[in-house]
N, C-alpha and C positions, 0 to 999 in steps of 0.2 A: 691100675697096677696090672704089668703082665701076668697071665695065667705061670710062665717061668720062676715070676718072681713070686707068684705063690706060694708056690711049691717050695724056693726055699725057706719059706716060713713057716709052712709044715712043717717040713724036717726038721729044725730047730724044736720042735714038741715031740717029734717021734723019738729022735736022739736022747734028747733032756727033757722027760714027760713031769719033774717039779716045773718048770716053765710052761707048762700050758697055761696055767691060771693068768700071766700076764702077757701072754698071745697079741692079745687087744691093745695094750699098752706097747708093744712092739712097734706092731703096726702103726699105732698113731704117731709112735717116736720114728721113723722110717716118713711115715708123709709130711712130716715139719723139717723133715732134714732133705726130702728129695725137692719140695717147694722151696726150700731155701737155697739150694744150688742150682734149680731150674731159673732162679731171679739172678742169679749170677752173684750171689751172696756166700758169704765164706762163715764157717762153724769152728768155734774157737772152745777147746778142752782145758779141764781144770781138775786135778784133784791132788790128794798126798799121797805121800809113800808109793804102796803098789798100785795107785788107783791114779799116780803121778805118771806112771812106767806105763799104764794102760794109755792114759792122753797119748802120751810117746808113739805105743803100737797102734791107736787107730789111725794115725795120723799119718802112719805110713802105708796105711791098705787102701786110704782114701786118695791120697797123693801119686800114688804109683795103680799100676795092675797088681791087683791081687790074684784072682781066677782068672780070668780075660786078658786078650790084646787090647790095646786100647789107644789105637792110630789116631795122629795129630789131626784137625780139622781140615779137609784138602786144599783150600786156598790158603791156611798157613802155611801146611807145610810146600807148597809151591810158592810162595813166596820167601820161605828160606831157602828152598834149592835153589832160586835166582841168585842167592851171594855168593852161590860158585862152590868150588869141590870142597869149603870148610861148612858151607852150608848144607849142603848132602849129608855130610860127618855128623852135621847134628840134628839133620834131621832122621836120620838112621838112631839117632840113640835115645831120642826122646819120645815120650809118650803122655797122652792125655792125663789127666788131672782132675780128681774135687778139691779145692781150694779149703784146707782146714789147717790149723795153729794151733798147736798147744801153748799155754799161758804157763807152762811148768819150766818150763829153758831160761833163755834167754837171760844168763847168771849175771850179768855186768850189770844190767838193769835191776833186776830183781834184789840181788844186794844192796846195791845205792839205796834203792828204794827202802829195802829191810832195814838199810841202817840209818837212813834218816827220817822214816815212818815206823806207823804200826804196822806188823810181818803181817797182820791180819787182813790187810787191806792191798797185799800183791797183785792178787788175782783182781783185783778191783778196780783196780787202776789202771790195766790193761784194757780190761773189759770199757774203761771210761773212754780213753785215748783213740781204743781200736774200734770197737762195736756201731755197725752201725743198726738203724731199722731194717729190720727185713733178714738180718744174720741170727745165727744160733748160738745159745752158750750151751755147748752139751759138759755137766759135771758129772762126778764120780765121788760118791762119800757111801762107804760101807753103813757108818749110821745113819743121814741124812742131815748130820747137825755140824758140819765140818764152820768154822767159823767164814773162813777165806772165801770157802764155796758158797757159803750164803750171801753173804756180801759180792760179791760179784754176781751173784743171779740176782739179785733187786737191782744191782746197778743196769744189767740187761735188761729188766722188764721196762726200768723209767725209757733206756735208750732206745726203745722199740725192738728190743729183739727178742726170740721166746727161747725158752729154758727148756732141755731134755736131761730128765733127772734118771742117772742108774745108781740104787743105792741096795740095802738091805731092810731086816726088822723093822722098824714102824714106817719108815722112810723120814722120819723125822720133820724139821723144817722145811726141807727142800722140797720133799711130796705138795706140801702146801702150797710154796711160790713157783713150781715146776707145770708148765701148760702139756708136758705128757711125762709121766713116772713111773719107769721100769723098777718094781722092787722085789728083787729075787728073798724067794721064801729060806731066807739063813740069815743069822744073828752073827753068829763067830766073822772075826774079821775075813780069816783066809777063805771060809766057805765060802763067804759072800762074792768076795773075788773070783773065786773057783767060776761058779755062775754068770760074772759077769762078763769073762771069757765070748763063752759061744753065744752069748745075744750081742755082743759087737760087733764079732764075725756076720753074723748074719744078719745085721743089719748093713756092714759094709757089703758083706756078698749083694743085698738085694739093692741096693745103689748104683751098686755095679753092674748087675742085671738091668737095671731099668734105663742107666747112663750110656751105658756099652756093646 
C-alpha cells in the first residue's frame, strides 16, 4: 500500500474517531477489493432501501474519477485516435475505470424475476449468472441479516468469489459468511448508514489512490 494511500485511511479515524475500532477491517476490505481489480475482476453491490442507493453511489466513484484524473491507457487511447476526428471526440471524453455493478437496477430483469420467483433470491441469481472466481460481492445490510444479501453472498462463496460485508449492531449473518466485515458501531437503521458513508468514500478514495 502507498504511504498516500495510508494516510487516507488515517483520516477516515481522525475525521470519524467511532471508526477507529474497524480500521483493520477497512483495510482488509480495501486489499480484497484492490486484489480483485488488479486480476481484472469486477465487484458487484447489493443491498435495500438506502443501503440500494449506496450500491448506486459507490458504483459511480469507482466507474468514473472521483478525486483524480484518470487518463485512458496510452496505447488505447492511440488506438482510438487512429478512427479519426470521432475518435479524438472520444477519447477526449473518456476516462479510466474500476469495473463494478450494482445488482440493485436492472428493473426488466429483476421484476420478471420477482414475479416468477422468490423476491429473495434477486440478488442471487445475478450473483449465479454474473460472478465469477476471483470477483467481489461487496453487500450492504444495516442488520446483517437482510434475506437477499445472504443468499447472494453464499451464492458468491460456492462461485469462488469473497464477500465485503458493511453492516451494523451485531453484523448478523453476513459477519459470519463475509471474508472482511466492516461493522460501524450503531444499531439505528439511519445511523448506521450515516457511518457507512465515509468508510465507502475512503475506500473508493484509496483505490483510486493506489489505481491512479
Amino acid at each position: 500500500m502507498k504511504e498516500s494511500t495510508k494516510m487516507i485511511l488515517a483520516e477516515l479515524c481522525a475525521r470519524y474517531p467511532a471508526l477507529c475500532g474497524q480500521i483493520e477491517n477497512v483495510e482488509k476490505a480495501f486489499c480484497i477489493l484492490k486484489d480483485c481489480f488488479a486480476r481484472g475482476g469486477r465487484v458487484y453491490l447489493c443491498g435495500n432501501g438506502g443501503s440500494a442507493s449506496d450500491c448506486e453511489h459507490i458504483v459511480g466513484e469507482l466507474m468514473k474519477s472521483f478525486e483524480k484524473c484518470r487518463p485512458l491507457p496510452s496505447d488505447y487511447a492511440a488506438a482510438l485516435k487512429a478512427c479519426g476526428e470521432e475518435g479524438e471526440i472520444i477519447c477526449a471524453n473518456l476516462e479510466s475505470g474500476l469495473p463494478a455493478v450494482s445488482l440493485c437496477g436492472h428493473p426488466s430483469l429483476t421484476t420478471a424475476y420477482m414475479n416468477d420467483r422468490n423476491p429473495d433470491f434477486t440478488f442471487a441469481q445475478q450473483v449465479n449468472v454474473w460472478g465469477k472466481a476471483g470477483d467481489v460481492l461487496l453487500t450492504l445490510s444495516t442488520s446483517g441479516n437482510s434475506k437477499n444479501c445472504v443468499y447472494a453472498a453464499h451464492v458468491a462463496k460456492v462461485k469462488g468469489m469473497q464477500v465485503v460485508f458493511l453492516g451494523g449492531g451485531t453484523g448478523g449473518k453476513l459477519k459470519e459468511i463475509a471474508d472482511a466485515s466492516i461493522v460501524v458501531p450503531e444499531k439505528e437503521t439511519f445511523k448506521v448508514q450515516e457511518l457507512h458513508l465515509p468508510v465507502y468514500h475512503c475506500l473508493c478514495a484509496m483505490l483510486e489512490e493506489e489505481f491512479f
